[in-house]
ROVEXDO-645576 format. One record per residue: x, y, z of N, C-alpha, C in turn; residue number from 0. Coordinates in steps of 0.1 Angstrom, whole numbers. Atoms other than C-alpha are relative to their C-alpha. Last residue first. Layout:
N
+--------+---------+-------+---------+----------+-------+--------+---------+-------+-----+
| n.east | n.north |  n.up | ca.east | ca.north | ca.up | c.east | c.north |  c.up | num |
+--------+---------+-------+---------+----------+-------+--------+---------+-------+-----+
|      X |       Y |     Z |       X |        Y |     Z |      X |       Y |     Z | NUM |
...
+--------+---------+-------+---------+----------+-------+--------+---------+-------+-----+
This chain:
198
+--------+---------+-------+---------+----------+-------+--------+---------+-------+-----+
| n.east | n.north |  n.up | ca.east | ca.north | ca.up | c.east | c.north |  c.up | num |
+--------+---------+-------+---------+----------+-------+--------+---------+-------+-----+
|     -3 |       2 |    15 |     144 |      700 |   619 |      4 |     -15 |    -2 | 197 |
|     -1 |       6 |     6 |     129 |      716 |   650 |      3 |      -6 |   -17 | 196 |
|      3 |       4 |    12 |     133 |      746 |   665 |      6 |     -11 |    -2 | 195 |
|    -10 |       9 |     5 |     132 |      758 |   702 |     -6 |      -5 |   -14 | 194 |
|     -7 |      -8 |    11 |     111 |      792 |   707 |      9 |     -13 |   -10 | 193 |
|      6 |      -8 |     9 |      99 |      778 |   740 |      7 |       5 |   -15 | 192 |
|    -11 |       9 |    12 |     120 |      749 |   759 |    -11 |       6 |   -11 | 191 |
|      8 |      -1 |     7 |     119 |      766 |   791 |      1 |      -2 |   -15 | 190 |
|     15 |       2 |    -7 |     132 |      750 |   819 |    -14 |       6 |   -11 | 189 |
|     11 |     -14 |     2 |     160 |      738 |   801 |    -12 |      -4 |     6 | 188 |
|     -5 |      -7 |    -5 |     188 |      706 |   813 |     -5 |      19 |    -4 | 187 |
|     -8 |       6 |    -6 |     180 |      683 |   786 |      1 |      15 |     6 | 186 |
|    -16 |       5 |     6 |     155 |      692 |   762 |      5 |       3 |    14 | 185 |
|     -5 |      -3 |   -13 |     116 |      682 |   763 |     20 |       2 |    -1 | 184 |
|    -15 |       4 |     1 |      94 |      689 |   734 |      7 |       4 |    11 | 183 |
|     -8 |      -7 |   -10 |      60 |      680 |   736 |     12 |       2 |     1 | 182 |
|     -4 |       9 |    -9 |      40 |      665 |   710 |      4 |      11 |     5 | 181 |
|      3 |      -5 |   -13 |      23 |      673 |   674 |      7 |      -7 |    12 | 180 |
|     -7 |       1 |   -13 |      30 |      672 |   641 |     -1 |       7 |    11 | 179 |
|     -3 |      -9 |   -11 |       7 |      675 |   611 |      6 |      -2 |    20 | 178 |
|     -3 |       6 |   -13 |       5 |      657 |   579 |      5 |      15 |    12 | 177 |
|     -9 |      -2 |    -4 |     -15 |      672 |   548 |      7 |      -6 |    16 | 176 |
|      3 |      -2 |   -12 |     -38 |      652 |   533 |     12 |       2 |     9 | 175 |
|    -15 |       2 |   -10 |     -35 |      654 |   500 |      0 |       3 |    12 | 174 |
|      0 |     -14 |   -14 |     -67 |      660 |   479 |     12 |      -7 |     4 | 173 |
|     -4 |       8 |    -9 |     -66 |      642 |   439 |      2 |      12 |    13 | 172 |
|    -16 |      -3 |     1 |     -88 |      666 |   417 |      7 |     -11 |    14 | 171 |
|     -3 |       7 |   -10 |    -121 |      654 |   406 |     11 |       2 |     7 | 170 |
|     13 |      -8 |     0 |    -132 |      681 |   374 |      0 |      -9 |    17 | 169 |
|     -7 |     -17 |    -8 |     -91 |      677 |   368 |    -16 |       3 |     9 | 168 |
|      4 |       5 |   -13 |     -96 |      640 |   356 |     -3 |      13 |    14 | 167 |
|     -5 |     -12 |    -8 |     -89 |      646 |   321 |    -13 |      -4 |    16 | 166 |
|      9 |       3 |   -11 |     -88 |      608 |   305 |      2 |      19 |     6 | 165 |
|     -6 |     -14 |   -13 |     -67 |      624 |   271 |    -15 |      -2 |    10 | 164 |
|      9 |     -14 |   -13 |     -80 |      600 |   246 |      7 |       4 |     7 | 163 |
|     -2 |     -14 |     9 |     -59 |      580 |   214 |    -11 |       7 |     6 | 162 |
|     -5 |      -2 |    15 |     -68 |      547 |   234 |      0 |       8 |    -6 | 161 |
|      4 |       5 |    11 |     -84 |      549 |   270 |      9 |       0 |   -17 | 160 |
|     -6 |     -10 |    12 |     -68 |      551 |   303 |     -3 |      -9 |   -18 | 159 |
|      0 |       4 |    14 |     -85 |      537 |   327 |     -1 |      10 |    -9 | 158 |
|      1 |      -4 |    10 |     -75 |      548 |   364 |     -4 |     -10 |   -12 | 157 |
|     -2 |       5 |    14 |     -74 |      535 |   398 |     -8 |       7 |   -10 | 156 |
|     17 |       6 |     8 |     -70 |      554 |   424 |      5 |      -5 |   -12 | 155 |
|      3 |      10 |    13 |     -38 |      560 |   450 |    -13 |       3 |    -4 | 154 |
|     13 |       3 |     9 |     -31 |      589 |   472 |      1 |      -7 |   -10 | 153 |
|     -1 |       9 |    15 |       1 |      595 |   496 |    -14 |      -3 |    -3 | 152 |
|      2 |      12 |     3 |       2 |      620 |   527 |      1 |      -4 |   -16 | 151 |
|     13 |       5 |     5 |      17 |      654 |   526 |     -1 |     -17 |     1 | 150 |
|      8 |     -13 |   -11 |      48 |      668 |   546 |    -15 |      -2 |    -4 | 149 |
|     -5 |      -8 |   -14 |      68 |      662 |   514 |     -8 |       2 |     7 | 148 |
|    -11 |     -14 |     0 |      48 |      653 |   482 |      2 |      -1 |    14 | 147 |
|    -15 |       3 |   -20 |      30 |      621 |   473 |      3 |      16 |    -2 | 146 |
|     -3 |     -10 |    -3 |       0 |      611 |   442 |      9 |       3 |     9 | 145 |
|     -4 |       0 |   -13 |      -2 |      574 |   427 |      3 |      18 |     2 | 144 |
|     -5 |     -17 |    -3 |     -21 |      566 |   398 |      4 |       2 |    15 | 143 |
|     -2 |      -7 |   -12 |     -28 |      526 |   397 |      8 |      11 |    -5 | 142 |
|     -9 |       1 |    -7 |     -40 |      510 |   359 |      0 |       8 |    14 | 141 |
|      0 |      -4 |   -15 |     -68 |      501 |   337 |     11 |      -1 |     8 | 140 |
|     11 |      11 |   -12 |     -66 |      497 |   303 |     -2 |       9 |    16 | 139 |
|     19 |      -2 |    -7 |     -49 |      519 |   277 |      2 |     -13 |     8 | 138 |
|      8 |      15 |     4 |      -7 |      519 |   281 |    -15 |       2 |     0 | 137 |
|      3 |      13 |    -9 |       0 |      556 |   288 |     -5 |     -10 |    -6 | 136 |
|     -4 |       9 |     2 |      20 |      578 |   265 |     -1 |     -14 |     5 | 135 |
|      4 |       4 |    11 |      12 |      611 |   283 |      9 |     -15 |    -8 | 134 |
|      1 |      13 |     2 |       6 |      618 |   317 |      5 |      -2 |   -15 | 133 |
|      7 |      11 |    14 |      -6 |      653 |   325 |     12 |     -12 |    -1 | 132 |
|    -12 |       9 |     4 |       0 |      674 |   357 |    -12 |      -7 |   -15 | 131 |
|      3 |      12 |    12 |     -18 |      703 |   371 |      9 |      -9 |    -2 | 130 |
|     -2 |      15 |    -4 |     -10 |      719 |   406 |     -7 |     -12 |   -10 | 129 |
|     16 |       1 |    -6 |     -15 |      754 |   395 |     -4 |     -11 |     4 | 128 |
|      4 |     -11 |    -5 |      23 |      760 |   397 |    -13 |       1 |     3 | 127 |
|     -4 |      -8 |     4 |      28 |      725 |   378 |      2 |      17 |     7 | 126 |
|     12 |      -8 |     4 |      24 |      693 |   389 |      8 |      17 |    -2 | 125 |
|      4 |      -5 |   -11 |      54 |      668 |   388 |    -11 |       7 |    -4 | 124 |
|      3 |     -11 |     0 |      55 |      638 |   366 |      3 |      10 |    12 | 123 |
|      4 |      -6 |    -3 |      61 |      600 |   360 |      1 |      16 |    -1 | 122 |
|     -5 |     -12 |     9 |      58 |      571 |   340 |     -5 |      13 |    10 | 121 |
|      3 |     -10 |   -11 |      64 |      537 |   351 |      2 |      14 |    -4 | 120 |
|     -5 |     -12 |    -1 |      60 |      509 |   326 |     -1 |      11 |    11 | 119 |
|    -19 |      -1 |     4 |      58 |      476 |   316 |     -2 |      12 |     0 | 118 |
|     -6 |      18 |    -3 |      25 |      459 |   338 |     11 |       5 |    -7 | 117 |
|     13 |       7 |    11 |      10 |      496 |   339 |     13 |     -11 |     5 | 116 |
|     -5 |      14 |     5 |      24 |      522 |   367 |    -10 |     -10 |    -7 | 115 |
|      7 |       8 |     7 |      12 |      560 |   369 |     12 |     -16 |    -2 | 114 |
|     -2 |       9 |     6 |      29 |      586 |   388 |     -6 |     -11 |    -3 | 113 |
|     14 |      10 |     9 |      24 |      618 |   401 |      5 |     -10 |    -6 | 112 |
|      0 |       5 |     9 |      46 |      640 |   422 |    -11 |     -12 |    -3 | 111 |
|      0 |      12 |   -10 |      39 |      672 |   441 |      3 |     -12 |   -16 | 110 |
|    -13 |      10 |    -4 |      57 |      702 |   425 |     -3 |     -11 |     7 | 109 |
|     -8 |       1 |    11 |      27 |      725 |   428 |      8 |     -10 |     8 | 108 |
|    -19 |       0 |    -4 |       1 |      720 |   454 |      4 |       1 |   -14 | 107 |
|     -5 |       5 |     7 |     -36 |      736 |   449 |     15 |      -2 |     5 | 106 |
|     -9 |      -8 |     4 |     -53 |      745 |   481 |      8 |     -10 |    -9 | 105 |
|      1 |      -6 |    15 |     -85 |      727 |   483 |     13 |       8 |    -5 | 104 |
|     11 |     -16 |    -4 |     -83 |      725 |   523 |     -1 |       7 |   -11 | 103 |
|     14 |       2 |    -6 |     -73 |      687 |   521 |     -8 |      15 |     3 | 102 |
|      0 |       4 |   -13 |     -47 |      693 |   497 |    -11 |      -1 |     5 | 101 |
|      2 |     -12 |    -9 |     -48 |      698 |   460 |      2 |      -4 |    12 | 100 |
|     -4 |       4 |   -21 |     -35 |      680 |   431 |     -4 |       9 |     3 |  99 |
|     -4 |     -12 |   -14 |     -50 |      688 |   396 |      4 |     -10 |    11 |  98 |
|      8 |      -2 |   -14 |     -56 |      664 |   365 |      7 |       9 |     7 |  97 |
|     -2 |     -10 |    -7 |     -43 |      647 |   333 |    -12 |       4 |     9 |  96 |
|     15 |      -6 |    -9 |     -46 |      615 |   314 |     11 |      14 |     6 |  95 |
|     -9 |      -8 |    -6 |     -31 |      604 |   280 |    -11 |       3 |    11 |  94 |
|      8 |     -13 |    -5 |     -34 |      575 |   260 |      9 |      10 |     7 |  93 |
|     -6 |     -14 |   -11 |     -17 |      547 |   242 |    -10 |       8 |     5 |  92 |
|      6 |      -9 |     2 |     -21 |      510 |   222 |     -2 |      12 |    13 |  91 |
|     13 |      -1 |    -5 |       7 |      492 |   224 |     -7 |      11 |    -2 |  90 |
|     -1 |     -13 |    -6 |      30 |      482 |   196 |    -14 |       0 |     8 |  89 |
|     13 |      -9 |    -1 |      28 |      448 |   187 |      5 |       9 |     7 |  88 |
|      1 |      -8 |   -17 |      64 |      429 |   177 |    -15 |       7 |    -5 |  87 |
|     14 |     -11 |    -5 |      62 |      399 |   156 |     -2 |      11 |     5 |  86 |
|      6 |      -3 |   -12 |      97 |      378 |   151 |    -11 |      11 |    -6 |  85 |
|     -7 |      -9 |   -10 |     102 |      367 |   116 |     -7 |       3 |    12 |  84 |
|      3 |     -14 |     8 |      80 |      336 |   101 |     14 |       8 |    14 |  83 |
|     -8 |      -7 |   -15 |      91 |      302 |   105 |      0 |      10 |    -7 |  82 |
|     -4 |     -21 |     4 |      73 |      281 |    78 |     -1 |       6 |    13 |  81 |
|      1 |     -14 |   -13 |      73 |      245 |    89 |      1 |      12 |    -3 |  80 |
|     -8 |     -11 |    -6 |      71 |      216 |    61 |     -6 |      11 |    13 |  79 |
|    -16 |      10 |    -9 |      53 |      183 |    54 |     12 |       8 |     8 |  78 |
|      5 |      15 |    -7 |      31 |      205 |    27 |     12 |      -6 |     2 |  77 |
|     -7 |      13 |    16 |      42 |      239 |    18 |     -2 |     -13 |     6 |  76 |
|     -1 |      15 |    -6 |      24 |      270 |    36 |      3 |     -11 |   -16 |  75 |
|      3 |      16 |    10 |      30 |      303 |    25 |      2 |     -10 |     7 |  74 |
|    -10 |      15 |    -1 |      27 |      332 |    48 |     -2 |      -8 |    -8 |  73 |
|      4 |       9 |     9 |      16 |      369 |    50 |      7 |     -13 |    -1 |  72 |
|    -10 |       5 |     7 |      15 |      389 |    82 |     -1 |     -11 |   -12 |  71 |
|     -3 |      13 |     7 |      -5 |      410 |   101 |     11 |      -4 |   -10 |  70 |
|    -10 |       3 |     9 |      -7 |      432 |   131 |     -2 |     -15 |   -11 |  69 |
|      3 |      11 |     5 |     -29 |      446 |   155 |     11 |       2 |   -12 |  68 |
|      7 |      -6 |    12 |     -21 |      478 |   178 |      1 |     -17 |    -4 |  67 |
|    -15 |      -3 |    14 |     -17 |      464 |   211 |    -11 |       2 |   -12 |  66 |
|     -6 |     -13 |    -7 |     -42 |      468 |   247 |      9 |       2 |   -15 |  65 |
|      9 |      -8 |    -2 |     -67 |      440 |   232 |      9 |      14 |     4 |  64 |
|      4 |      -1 |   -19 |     -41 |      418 |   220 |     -9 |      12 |     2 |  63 |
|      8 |     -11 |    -5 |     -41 |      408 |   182 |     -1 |      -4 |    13 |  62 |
|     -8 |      -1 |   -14 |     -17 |      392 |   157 |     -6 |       7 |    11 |  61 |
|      1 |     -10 |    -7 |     -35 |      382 |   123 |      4 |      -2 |    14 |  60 |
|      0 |       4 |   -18 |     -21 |      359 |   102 |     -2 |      13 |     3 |  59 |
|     -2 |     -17 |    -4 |     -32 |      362 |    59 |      2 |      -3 |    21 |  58 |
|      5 |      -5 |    -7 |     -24 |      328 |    40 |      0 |      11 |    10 |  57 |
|    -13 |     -11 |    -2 |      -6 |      310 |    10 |    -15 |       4 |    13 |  56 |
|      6 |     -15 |     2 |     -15 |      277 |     6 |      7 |      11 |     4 |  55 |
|     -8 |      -8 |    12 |     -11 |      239 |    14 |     -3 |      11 |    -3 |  54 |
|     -3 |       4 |    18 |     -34 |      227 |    42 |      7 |      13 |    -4 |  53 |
|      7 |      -9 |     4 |     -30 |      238 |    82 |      1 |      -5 |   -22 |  52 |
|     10 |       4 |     7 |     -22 |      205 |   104 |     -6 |      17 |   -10 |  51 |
|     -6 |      14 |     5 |      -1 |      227 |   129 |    -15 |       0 |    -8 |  50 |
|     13 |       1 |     2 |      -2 |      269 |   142 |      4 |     -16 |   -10 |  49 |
|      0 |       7 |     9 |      27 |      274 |   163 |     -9 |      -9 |    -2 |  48 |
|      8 |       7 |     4 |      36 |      297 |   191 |      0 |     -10 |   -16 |  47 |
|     -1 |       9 |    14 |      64 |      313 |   207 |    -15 |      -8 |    -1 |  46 |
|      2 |       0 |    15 |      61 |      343 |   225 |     -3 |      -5 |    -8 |  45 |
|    -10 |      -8 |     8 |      79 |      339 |   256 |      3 |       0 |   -12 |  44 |
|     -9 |     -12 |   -10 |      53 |      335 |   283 |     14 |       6 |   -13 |  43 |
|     -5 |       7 |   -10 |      31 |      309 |   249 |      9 |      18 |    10 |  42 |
|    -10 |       5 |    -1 |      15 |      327 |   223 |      3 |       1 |    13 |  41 |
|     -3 |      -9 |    -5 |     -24 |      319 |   216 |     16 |      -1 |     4 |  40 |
|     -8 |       1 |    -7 |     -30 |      297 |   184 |      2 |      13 |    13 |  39 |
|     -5 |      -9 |    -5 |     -58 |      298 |   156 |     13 |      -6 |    15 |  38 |
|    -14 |      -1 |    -6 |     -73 |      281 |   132 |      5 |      10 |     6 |  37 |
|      6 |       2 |   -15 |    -112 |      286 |   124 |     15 |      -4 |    11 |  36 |
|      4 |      10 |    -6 |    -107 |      305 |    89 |      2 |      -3 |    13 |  35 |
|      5 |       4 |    10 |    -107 |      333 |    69 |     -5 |     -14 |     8 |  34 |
|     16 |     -12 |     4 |     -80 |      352 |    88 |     -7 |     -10 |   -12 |  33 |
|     -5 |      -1 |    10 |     -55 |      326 |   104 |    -12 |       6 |    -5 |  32 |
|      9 |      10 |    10 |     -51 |      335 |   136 |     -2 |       1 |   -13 |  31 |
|     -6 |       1 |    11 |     -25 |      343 |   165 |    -11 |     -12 |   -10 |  30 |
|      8 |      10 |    14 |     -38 |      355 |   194 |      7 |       3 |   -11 |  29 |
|      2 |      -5 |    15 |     -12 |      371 |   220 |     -6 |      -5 |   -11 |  28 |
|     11 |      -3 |     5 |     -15 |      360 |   251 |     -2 |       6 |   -13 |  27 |
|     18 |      11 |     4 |      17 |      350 |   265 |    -10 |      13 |     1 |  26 |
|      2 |      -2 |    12 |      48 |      378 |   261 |    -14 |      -8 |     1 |  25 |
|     11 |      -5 |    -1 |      59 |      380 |   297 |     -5 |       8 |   -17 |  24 |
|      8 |      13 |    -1 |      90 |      360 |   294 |    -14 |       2 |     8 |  23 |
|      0 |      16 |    12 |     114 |      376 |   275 |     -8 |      -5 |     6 |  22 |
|     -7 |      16 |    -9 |     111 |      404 |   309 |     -4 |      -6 |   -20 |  21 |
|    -11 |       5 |    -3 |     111 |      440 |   284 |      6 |     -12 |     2 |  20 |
|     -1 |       8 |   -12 |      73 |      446 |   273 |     19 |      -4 |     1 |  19 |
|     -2 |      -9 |   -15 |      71 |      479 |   255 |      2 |     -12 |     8 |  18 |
|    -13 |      -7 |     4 |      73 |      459 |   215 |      4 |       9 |    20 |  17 |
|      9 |     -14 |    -5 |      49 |      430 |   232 |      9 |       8 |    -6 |  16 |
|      2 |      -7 |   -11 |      58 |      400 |   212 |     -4 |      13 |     4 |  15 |
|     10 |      -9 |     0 |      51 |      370 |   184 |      1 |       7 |    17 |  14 |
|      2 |      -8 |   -10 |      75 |      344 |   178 |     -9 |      17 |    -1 |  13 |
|     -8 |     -17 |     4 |      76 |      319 |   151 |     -2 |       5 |    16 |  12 |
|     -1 |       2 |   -16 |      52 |      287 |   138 |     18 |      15 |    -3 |  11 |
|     -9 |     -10 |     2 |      36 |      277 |   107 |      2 |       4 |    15 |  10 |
|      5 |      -8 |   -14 |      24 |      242 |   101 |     10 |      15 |     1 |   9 |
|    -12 |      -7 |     0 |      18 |      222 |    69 |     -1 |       7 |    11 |   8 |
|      0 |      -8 |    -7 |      -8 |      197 |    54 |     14 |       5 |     5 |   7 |
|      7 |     -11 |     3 |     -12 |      175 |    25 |      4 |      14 |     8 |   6 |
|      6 |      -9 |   -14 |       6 |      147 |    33 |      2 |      10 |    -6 |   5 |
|     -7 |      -7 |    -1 |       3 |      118 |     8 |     -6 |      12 |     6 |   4 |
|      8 |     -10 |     2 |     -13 |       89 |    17 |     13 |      10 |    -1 |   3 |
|      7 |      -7 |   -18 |      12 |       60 |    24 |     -9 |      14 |   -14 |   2 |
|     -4 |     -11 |     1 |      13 |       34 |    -9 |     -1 |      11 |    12 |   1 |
|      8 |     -12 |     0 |       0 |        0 |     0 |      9 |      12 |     0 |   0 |
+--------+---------+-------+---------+----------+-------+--------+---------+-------+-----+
């Protein structure tokens, strides 16, 4: 008996984040073949590989919900592997801005602001009227962190949307300023008025 001859063909490669750094925070990346029901997600460090696909040429699409989308053309040759070039996705960006103020509405300048996403930390100070903006932020949802000297710290979470500017300014982060209090006792004085602390 003759063997059947083999029809089919698999393609396979790397596919990753262009902002992600660690090699090994790449998984999720769908990888499909446009037209039809094949598809692959890629593995912590990218790699995937789509098997059993018949002879042909075909269109791959590369899509994460936060990255721009990406395709690529491929031929398949029966019994063989076509190894396409690495993939990179650009993510998709925004921008937010807003005010600092303290607990008695008084705007701060110079406090800082910072935003972290799963690859990046991007931060700011505020300005003379205690604005700040953001720009170049991963979309989704991520932690905003507010601070300054002599002031407490403020988290919220944020979603930052895709080619938008979130303006946050109509809510402004408050700062609660800290305030010291005690008694100060020094060595060998009976009156320990006027004394400065530092």
């Amino acid at each position: 008996l003759s063997k059947a001859a083999i029809t089919v063909g698999s393609i396979s490669g790397f596919a990753r984040f262009n902002d992600v750094t660690n090699s090994l925070e790449h998984a999720g990346i769908i990888v499909s073949i446009e037209g039809t029901d094949s598809e692959a997600i890629t593995s912590r460090d990218g790699s995937f590989i789509l098997n059993d696909i018949p002879s042909g040429t075909y269109t791959l699409n590369f899509t994460d919900s936060n990255h721009v989308t990406q395709t690529k053309s491929v031929r398949v040759v029966a019994a063989t592997v076509s190894y396409l070039n690495d993939i990179s996705l650009n993510a998709l960006v925004g921008n937010i801005t807003g005010r600092i103020i303290d607990d008695a509405s008084n705007i701060i300048a110079n406090a800082n602001v910072n935003i972290i996403t799963p690859s990046q930390t991007i931060s700011t100070v505020t300005d003379a009227n205690g604005d700040f903006t953001l720009n170049g932020v991963i979309a989704g949802t991520h932690t905003i962190t507010a601070s300054k000297d002599g002031y407490g710290v403020i988290s919220s979470t944020i979603t930052i949307k895709e080619d938008q500017t979130t303006d946050v300014s109509s809510t402004p982060f408050a700062l609660e300023r800290k305030i010291l209090t005690g008694t100060l006792n020094l060595q060998n004085m009976t009156d320990n008025s006027g004394a400065t602390l530092a």
